[in-house]
VOMI-694969 format. One line per 10 residues: number of its first residue (from 1); their letters; for each residue y, x, z of N, C-alpha, C, O. Coordinates in Angstrom, 3 decimals, padded with zeros to 6 digits. Example, Ala and Ser with C-alpha at 12.3 -4.5 7.8 and 13.67 -1.06 7.14 Angstrom:
1	as	-005.690 013.190 007.800 -004.500 012.300 007.800 -003.300 013.200 007.800 -003.319 014.236 008.465  -002.250 012.850 007.080 -001.060 013.670 007.140 000.030 012.900 007.870 001.138 013.409 008.039
END
This chain:
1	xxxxxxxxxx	093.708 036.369 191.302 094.958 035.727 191.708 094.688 034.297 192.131 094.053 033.518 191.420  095.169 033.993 193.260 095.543 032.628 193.910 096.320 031.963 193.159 097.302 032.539 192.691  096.033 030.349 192.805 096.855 029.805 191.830 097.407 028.146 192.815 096.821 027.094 192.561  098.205 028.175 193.555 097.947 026.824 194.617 099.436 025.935 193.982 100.541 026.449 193.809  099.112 024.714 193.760 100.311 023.886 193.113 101.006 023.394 194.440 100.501 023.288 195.557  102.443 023.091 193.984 103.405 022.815 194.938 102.532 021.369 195.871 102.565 021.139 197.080  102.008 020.813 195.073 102.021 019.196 195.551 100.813 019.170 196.316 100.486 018.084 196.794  100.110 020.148 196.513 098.618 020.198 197.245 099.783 020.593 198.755 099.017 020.773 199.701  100.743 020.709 199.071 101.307 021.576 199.966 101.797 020.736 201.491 102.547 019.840 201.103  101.725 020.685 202.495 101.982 019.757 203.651 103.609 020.482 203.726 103.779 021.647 204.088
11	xxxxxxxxxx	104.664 019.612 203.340 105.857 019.936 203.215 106.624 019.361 205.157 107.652 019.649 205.770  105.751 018.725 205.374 106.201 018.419 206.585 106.814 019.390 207.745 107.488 018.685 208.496  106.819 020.347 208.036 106.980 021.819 208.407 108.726 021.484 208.593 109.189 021.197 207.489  109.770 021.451 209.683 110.615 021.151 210.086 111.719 022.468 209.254 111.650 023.693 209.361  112.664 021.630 208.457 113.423 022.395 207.704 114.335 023.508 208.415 114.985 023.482 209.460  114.072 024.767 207.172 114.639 026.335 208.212 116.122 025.865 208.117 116.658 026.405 207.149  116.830 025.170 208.691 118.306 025.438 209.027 118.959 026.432 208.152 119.231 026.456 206.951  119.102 027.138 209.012 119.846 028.168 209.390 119.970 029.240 207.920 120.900 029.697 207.256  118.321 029.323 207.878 118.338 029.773 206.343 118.690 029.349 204.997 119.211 029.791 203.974  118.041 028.034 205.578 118.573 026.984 204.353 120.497 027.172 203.945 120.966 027.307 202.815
21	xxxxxxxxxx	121.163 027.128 205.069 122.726 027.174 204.326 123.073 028.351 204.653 124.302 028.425 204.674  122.393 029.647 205.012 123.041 031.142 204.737 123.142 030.990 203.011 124.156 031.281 202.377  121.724 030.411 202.334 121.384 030.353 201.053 122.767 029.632 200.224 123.542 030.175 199.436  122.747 028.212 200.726 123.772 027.557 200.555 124.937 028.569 199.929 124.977 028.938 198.756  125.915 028.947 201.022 126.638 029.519 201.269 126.865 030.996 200.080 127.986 031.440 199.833  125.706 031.517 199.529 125.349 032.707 198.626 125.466 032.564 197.235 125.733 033.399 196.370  125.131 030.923 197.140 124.737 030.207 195.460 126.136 030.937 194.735 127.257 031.248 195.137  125.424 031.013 193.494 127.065 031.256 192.252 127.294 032.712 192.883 128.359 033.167 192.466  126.677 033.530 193.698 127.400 034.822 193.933 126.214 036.248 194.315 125.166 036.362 194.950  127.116 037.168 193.503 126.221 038.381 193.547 125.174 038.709 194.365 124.155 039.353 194.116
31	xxxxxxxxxx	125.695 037.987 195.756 124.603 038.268 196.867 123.532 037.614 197.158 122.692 037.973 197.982  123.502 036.393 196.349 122.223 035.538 196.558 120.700 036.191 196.639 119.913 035.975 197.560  120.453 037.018 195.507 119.520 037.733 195.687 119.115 038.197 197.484 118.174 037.769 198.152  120.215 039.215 197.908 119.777 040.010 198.966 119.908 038.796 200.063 119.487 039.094 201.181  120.367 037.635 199.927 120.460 036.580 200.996 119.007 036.099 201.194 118.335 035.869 202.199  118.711 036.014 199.547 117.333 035.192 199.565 116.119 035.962 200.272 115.076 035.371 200.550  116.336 037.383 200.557 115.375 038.095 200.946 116.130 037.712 202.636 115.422 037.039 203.385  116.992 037.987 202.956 117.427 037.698 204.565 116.618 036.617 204.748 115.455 036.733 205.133  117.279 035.303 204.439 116.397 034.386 204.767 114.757 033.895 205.020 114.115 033.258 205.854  114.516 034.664 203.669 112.761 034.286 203.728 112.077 035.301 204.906 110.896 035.162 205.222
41	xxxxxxxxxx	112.799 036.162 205.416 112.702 036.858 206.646 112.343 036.382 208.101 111.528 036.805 208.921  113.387 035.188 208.128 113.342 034.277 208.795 112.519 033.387 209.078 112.691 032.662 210.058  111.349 033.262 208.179 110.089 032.880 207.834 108.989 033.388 207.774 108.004 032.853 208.283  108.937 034.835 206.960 107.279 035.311 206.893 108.031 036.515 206.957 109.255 036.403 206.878  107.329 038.110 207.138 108.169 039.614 207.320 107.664 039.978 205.564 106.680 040.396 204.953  108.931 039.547 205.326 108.906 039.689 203.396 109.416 041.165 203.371 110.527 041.407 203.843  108.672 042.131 202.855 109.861 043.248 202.463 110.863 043.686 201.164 111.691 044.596 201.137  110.437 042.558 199.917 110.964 042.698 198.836 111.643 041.265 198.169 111.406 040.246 198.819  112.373 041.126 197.067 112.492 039.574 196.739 112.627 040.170 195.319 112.970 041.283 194.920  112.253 039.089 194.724 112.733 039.347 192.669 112.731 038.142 192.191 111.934 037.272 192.541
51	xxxxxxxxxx	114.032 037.942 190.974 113.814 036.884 190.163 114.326 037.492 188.996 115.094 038.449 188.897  113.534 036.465 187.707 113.541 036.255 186.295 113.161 035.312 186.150 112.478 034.523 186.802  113.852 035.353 184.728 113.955 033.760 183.850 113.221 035.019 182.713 113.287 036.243 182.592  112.203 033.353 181.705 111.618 033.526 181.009 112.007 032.844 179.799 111.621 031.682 179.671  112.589 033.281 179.042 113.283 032.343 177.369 112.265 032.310 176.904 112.100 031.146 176.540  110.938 033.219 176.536 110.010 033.516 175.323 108.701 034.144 176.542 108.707 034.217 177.771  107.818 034.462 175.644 106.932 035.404 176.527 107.762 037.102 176.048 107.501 038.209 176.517  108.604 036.800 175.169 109.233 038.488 174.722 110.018 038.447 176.258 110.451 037.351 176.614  110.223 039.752 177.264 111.124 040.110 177.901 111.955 039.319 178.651 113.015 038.918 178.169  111.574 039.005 179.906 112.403 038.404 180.900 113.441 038.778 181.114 113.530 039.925 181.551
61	xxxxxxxxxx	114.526 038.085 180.929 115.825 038.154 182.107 115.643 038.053 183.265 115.077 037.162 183.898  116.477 039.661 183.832 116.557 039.922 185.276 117.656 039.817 185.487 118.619 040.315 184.904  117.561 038.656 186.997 118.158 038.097 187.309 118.580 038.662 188.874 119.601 038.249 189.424  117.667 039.652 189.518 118.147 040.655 190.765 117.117 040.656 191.254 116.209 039.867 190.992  117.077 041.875 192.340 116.184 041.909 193.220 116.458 042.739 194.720 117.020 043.805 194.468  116.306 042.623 195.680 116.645 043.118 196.846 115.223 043.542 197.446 114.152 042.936 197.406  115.557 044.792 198.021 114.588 045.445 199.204 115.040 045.597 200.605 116.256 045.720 200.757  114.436 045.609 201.449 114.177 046.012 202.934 113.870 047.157 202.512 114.906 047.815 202.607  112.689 048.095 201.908 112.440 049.249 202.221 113.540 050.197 201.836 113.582 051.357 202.247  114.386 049.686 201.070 115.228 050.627 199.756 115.283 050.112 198.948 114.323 049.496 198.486
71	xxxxxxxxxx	116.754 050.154 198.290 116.815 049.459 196.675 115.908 049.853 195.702 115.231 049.199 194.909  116.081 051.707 196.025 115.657 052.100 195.047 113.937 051.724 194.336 113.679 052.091 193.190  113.070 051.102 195.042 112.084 050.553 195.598 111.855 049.654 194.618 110.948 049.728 193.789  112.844 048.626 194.727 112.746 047.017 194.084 113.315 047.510 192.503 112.839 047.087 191.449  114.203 048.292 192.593 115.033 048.730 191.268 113.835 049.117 190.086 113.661 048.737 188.928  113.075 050.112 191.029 112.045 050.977 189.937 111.026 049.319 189.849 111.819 048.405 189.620  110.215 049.028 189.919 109.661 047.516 190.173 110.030 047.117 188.934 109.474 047.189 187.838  111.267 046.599 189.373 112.480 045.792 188.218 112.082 046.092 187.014 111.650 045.318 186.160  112.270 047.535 186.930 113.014 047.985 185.830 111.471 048.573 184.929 111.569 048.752 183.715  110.296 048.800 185.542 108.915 049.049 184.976 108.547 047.273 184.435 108.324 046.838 183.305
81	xxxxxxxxxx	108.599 046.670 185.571 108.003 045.461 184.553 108.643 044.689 183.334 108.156 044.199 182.316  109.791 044.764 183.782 111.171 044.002 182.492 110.654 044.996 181.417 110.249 044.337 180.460  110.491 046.528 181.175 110.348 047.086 180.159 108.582 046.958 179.603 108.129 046.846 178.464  108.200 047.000 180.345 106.918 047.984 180.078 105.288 046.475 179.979 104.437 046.100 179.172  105.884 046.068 181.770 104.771 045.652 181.597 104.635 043.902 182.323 103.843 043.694 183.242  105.356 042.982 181.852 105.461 041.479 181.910 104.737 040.802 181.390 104.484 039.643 181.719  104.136 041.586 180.214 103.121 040.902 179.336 101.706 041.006 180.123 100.730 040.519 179.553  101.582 041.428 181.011 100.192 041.805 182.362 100.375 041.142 183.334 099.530 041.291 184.216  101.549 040.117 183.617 101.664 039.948 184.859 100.564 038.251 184.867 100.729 037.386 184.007  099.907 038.173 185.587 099.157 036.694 185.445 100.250 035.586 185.265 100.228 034.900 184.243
91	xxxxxxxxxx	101.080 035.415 186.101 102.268 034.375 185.910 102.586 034.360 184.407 102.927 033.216 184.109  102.608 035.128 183.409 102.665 034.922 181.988 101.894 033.827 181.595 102.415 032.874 181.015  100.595 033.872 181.877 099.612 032.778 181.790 100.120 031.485 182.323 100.559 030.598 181.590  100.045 031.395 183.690 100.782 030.418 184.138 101.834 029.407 183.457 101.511 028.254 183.173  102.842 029.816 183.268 104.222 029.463 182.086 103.839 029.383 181.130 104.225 028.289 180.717  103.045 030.040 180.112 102.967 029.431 178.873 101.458 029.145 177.991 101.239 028.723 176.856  100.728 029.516 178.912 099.442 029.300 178.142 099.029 028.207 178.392 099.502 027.652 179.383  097.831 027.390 177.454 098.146 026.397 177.703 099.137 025.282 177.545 098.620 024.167 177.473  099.941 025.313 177.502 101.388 024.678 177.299 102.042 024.796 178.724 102.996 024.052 178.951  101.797 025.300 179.297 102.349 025.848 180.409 102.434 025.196 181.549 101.878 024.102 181.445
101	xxxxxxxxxx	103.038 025.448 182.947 102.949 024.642 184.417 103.757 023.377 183.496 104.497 023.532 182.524  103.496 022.577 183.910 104.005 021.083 183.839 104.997 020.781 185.483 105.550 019.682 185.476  105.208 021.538 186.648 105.697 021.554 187.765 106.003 023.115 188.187 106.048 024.182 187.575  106.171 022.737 189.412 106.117 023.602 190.432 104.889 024.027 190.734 104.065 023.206 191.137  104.501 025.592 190.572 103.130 026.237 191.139 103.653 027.277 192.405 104.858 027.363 192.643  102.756 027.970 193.107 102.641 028.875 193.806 101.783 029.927 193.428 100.617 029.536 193.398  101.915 031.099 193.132 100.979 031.904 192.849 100.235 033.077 193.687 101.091 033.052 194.571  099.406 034.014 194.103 099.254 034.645 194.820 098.457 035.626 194.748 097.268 035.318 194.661  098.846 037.276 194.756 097.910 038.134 194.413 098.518 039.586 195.137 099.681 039.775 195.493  097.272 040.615 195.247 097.074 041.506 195.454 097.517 042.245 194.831 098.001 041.851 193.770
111	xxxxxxxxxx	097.590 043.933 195.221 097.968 044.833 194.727 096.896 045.405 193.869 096.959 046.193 192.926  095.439 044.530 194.703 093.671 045.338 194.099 094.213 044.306 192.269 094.224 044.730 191.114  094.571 042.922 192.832 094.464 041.768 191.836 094.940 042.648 190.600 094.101 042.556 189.703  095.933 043.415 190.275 096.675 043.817 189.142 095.643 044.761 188.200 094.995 045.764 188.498  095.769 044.006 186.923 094.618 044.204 185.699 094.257 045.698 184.969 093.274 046.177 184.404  095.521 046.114 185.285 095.684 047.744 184.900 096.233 048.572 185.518 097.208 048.344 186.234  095.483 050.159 185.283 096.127 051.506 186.866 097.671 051.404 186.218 098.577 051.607 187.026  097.942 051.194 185.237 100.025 051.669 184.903 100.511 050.884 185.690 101.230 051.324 186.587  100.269 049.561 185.582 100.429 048.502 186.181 101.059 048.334 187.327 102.205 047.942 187.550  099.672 048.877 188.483 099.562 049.172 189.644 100.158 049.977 190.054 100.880 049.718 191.016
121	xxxxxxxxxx	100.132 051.074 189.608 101.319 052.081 189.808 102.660 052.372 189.927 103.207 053.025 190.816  103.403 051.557 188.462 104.612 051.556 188.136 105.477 050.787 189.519 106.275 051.251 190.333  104.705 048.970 189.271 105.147 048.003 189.631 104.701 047.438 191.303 105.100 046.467 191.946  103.566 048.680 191.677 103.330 048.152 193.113 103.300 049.451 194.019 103.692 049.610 195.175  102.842 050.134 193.324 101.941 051.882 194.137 103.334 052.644 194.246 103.526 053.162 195.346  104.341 052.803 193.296 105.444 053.397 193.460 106.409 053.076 193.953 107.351 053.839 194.161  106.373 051.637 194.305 107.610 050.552 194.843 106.915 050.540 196.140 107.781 050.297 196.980  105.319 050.740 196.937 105.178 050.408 198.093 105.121 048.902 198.292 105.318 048.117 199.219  104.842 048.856 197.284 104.436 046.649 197.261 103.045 046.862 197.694 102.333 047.650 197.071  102.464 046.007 199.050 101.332 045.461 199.027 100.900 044.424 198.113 100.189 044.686 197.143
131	xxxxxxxxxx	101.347 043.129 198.416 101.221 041.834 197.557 101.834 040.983 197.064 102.507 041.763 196.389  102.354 039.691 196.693 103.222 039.049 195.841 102.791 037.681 196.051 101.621 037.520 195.705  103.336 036.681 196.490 103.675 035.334 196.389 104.976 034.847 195.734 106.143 035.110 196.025  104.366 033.922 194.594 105.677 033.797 193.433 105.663 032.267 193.617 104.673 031.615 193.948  107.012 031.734 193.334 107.183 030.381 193.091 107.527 030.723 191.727 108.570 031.287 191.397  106.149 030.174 190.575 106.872 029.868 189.308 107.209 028.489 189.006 106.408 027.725 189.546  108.189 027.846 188.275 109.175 026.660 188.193 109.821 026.732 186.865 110.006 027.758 186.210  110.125 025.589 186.562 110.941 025.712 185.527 112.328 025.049 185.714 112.535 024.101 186.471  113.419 025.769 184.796 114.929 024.670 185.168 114.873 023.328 184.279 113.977 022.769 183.647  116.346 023.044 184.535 116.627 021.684 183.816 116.495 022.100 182.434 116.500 020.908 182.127
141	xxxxxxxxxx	116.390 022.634 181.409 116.606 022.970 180.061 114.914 023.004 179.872 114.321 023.024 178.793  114.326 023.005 181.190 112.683 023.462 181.003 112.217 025.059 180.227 111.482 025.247 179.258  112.926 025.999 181.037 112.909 027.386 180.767 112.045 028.044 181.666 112.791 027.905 182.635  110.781 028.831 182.271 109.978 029.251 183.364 110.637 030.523 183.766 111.110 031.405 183.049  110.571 030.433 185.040 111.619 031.245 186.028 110.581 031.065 187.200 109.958 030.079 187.595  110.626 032.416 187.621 110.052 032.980 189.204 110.717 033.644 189.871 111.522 034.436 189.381  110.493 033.442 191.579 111.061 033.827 192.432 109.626 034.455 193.053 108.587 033.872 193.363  110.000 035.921 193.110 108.907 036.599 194.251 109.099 037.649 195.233 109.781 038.673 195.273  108.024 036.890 196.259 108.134 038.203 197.421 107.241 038.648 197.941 106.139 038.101 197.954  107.505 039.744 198.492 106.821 040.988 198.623 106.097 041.284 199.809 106.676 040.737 200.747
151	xxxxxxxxxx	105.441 041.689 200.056 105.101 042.278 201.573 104.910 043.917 201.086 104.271 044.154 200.061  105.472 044.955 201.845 105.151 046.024 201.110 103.972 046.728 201.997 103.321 046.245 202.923  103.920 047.864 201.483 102.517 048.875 202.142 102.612 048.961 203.490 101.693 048.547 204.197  103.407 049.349 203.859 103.767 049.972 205.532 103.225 048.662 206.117 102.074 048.613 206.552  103.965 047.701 206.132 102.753 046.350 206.392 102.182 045.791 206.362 102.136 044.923 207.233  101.080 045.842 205.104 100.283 045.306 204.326 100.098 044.083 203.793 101.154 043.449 203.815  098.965 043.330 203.203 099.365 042.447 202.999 099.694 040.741 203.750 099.332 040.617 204.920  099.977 040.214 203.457 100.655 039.230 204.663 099.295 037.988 204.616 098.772 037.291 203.746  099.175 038.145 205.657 098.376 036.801 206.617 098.418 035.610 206.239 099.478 035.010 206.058  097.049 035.011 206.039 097.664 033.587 205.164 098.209 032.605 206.418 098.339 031.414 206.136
161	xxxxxxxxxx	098.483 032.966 207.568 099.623 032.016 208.208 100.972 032.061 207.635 101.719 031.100 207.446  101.177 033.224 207.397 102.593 033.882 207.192 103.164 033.680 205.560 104.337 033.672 205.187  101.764 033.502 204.635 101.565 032.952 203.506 101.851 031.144 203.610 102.634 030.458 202.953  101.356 030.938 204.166 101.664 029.110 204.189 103.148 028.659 204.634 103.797 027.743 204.130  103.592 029.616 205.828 104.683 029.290 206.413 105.939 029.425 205.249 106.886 028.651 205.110  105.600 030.801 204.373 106.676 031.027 203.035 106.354 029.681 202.349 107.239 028.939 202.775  105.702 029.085 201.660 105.392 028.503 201.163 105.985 027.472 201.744 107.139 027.876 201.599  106.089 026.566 202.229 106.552 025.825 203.089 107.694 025.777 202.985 108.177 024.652 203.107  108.639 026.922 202.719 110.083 027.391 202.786 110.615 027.070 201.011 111.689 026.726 200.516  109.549 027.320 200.562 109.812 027.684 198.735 110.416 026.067 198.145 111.381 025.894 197.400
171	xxxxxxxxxx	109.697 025.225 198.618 110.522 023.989 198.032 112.132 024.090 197.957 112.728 023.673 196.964  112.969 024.804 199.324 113.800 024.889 199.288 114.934 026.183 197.858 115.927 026.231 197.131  113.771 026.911 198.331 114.656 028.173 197.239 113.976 027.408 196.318 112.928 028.021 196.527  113.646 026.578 195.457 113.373 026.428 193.980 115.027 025.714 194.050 115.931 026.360 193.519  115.210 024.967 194.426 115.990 023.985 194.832 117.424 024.552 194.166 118.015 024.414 193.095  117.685 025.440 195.723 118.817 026.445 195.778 119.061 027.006 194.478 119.947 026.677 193.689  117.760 028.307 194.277 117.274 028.518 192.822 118.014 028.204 191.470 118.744 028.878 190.743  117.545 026.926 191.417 118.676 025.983 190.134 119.608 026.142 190.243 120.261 026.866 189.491  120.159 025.403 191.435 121.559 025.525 191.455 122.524 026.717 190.906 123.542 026.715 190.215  121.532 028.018 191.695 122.269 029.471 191.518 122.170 029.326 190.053 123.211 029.392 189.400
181	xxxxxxxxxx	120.950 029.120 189.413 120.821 029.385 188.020 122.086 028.577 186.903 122.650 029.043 185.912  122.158 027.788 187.283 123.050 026.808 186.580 124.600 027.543 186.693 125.293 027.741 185.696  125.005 027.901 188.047 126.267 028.474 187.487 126.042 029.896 187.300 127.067 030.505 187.605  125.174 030.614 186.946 125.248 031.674 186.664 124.802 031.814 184.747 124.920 032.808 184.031  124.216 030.235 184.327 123.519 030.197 183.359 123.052 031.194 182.806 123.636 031.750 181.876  121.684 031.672 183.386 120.716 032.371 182.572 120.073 031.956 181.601 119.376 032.706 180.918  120.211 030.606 181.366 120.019 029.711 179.760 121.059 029.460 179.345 121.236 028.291 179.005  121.940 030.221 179.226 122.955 029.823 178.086 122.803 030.015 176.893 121.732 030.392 176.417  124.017 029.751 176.108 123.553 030.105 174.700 124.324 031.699 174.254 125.120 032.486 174.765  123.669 031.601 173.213 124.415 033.138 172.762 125.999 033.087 172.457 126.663 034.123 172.496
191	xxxxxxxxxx	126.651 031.669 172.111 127.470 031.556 171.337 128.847 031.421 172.796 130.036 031.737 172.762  127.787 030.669 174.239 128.856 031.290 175.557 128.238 032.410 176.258 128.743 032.657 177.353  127.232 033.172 175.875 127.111 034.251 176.402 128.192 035.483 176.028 128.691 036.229 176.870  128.484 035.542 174.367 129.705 036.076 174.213 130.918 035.710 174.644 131.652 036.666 174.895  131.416 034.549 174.830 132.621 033.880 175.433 133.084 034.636 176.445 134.151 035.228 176.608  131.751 034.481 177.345 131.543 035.078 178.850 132.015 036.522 179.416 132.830 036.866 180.273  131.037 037.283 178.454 131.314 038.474 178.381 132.596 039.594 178.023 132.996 040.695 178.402  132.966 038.451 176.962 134.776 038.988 176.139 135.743 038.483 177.390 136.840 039.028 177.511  135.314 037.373 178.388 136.020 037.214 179.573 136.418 038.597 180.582 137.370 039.306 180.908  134.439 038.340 180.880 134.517 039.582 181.949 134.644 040.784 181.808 134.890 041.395 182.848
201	xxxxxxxxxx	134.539 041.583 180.554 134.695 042.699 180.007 135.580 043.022 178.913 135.197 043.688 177.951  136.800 042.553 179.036 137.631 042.718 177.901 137.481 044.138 177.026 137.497 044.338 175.812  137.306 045.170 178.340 137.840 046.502 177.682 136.610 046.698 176.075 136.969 047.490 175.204  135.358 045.972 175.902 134.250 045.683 175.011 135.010 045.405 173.960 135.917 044.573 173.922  134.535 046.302 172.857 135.113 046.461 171.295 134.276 044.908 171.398 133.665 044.408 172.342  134.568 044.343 169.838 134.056 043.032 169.651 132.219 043.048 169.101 131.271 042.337 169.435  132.324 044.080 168.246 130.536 044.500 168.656 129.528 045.079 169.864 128.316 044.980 170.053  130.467 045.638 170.486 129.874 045.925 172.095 129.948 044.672 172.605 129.210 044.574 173.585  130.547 043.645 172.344 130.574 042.585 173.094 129.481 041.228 172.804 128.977 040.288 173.419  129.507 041.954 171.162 128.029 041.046 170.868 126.542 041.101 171.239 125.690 040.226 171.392
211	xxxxxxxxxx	126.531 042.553 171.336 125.174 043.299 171.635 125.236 042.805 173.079 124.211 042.205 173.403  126.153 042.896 174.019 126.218 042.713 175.291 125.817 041.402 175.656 125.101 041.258 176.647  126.169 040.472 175.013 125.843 038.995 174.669 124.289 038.905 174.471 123.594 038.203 175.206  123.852 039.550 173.582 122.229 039.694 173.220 121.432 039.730 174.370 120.456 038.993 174.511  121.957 040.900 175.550 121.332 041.264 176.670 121.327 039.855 177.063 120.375 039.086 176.928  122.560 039.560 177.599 122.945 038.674 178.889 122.277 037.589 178.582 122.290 036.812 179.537  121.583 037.108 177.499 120.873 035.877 176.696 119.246 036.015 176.818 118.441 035.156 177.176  119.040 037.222 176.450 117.633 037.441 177.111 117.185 038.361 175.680 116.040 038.813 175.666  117.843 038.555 174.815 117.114 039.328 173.307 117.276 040.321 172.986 118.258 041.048 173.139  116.135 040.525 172.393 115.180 042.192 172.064 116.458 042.372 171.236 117.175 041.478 170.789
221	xxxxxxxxxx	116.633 043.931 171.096 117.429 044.374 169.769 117.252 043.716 168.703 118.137 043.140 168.071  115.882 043.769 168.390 115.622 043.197 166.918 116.028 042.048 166.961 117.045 041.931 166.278  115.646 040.914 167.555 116.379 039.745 167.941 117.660 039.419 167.689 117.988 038.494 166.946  118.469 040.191 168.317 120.247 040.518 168.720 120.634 040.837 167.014 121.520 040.283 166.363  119.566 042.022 166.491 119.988 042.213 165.146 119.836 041.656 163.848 120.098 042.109 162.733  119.368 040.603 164.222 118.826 039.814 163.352 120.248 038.433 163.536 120.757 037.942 162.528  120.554 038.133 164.552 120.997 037.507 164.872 122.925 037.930 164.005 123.760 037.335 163.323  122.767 039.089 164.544 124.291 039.800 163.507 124.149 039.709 162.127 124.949 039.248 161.313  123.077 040.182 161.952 123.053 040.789 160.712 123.487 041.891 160.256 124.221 042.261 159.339  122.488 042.648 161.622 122.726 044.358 161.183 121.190 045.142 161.335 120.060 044.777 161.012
231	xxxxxxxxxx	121.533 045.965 161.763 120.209 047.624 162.118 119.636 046.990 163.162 120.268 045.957 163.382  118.786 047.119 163.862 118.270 047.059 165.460 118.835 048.404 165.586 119.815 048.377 166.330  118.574 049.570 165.129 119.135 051.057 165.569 120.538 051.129 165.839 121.123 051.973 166.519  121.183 049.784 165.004 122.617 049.906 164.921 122.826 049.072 166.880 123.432 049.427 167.891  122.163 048.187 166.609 122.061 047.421 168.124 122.421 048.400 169.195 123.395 048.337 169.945  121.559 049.249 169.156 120.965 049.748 170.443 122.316 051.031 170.256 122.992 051.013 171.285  122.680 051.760 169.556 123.887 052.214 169.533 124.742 051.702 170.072 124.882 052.162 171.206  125.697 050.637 169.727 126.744 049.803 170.243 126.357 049.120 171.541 127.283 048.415 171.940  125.425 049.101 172.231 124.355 048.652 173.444 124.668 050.291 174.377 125.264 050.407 175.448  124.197 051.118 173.747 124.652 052.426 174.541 126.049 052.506 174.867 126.395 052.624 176.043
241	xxxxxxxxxx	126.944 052.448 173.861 128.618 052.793 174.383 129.125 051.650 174.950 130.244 051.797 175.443  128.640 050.552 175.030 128.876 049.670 175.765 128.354 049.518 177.177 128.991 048.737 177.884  127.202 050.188 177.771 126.905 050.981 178.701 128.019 051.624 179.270 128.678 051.137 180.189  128.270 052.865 178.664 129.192 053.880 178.778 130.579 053.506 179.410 131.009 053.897 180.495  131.319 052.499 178.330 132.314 051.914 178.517 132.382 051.156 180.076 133.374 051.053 180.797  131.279 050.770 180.283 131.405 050.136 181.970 130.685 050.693 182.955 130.300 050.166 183.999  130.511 051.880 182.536 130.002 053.349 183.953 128.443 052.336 183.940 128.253 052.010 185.112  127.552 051.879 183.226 126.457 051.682 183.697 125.317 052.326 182.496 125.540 052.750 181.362  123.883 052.186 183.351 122.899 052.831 182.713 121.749 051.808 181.532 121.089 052.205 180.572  121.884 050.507 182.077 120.688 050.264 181.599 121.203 048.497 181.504 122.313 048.058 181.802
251	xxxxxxxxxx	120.009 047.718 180.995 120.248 046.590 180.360 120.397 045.687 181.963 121.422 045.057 182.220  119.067 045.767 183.051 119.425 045.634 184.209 120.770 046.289 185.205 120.999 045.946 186.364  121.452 047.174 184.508 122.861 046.950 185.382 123.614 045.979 185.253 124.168 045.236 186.064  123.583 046.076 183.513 124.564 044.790 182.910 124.558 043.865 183.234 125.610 043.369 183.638  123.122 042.991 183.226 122.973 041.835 184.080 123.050 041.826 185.466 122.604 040.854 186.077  123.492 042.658 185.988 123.602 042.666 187.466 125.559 042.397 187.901 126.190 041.640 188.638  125.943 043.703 186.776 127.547 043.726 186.778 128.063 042.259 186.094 129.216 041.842 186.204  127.226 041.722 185.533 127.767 040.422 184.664 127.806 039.190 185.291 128.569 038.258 185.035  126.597 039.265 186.451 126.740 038.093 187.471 127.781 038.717 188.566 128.489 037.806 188.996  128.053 039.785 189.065 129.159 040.230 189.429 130.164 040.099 189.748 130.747 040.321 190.809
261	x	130.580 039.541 188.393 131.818 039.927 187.876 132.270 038.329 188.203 133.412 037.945 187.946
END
C-alpha cells in the first residue's frame, strides 16, 4: 500500500467548480454519498465511493456508499467489511497505530495489495473493485473517518494521472466531508443518539429505541449491553424487532434510514 500525506501534495490544480457545489448543495442529506461519487467522476472514472467513521478500532460506522456498477456491488463491500473484515484493512494502521495520522493522509492500494484471499474476495473480487484511494482524516472531536474510491474491474486499475488528479480534488471532500459529518453527527453521543432516534422513529418501543441508539453510535451489542445493563443476546433480540418494526434488514439499513430520515 501507497501511503502519500496530504501536504507533500501540489494543491495548485484550479478548483472543480461545478463539483465542488453539486457537493455543496448534497451536505446534511441522504444523497451526499451518491453525489460524492457523481462528482469525483468529474475528475478521475471512479466506479465506487464509501465512507466510515471510526470511534474505536471495534467496528466502523457506515456512513454510505454508492456504485456506478450497481448498488448491489458497493452494498455487499459495505456490508463484508463493517462485519467481517476492518480489522485487515491497512488504513486501521494508519488511524491508530502508532498514535495515529496526526493530519490528513492519502492512501493507496491494490486489489493484489489486500493481506488475505476472504478479504479479497468478499470486499474486492465480489464487488468487482480493482483498487482504492482513501482520504483518511480525522473530525473536529478528532475521531478517524475515510472517504474511498474505487476504480472497479471492467476498468482496471486507475492511472497515476487519474490518481493525482483525485487527489487534488480530496482536499475539497475532506472539507465538505465534515461539514456533512457534523450535521449528520456520526460522533454523537449515545445520550442524543437516543433523542434522535425516539424523534425519527417514534413507532420504536423504548428498548428498541435504545439498542437502535447503540447502532447509530457505533456499538457492538456487548457494548450497547453493557451500557443498559442487560444480555448482549437480549440486545440483539430487541435490535431484530426493531429491524422488523421499520421493514429493514440489517444494522447498515438503519444507518442509512436514520440519515434519511
Amino acid at each position: 500500500m501507497q501511503l502519500i500525506r496530504s501536504d507533500a501534495m501540489d494543491h495548485g490544480a484550479p478548483a472543480h467548480s461545478d463539483a465542488v457545489c453539486a457537493l455543496i448543495g448534497a451536505i446534511g442529506r441522504d444523497g451526499f454519498i451518491g453525489q460524492l461519487l457523481a462528482s469525483s467522476q468529474t475528475v478521475a472514472p471512479i466506479d465506487f465511493v464509501s465512507m466510515f467513521l471510526y470511534p474505536s478500532k471495534e467496528r466502523p460506522v457506515f456512513l454510505g456508499t454508492a456504485s456506478g456498477l450497481g448498488q448491489r456491488f458497493a452494498n455487499t463491500a459495505a456490508d463484508h467489511y463493517q462485519s467481517h473484515y476492518y480489522r485487515e484493512d491497512p488504513n486501521i494502521g494508519v488511524m491508530f497505530d502508532g498514535g495515529g495520522c496526526d493530519g490528513t493522509v492519502f492512501t493507496y492500494l491494490t486489489r493484489d495489495d489486500i493481506p488475505t484471499a476472504s478479504y479479497r474476495t468478499w470486499c474486492y473480487d465480489r464487488a468487482q473493485i480493482a483498487d482504492r484511494l482513501s482520504l483518511v482524516s480525522r473530525t473536529e472531536q478528532g475521531m478517524p473517518f475515510s472517504v474511498s474510491f474505487y476504480s472497479g474491474r471492467p476498468r482496471g486499475v486507475l492511472p497515476e494521472t487519474n490518481r493525482r488528479a483525485l487527489m487534488g480534488f480530496l482536499p475539497y471532500v475532506r472539507a465538505l466531508s465534515l461539514r456533512h459529518l457534523d450535521l449528520w453527527s456520526g460522533t454523537m453521543d449515545l445520550a442524543t443518539a437516543r433523542t434522535r432516534i425516539a424523534q425519527r422513529f417514534p413507532a420504536l418501543s423504548p428498548r428498541e429505541t435504545d439498542v437502535a441508539a447503540g447502532v447509530v453510535a457505533g456499538l457492538t451489542a456487548q457494548e450497547t449491553a453493557e451500557w443498559l445493563g442487560i444480555a448482549a443476546t437480549s440486545v440483539i433480540t430487541h435490535r431484530k424487532r426493531a429491524y422488523e418494526r421499520l421493514g429493514i434488514a440489517n444494522q447498515r439499513e438503519l444507518i442509512q434510514v436514520f440519515y434519511a430520515s
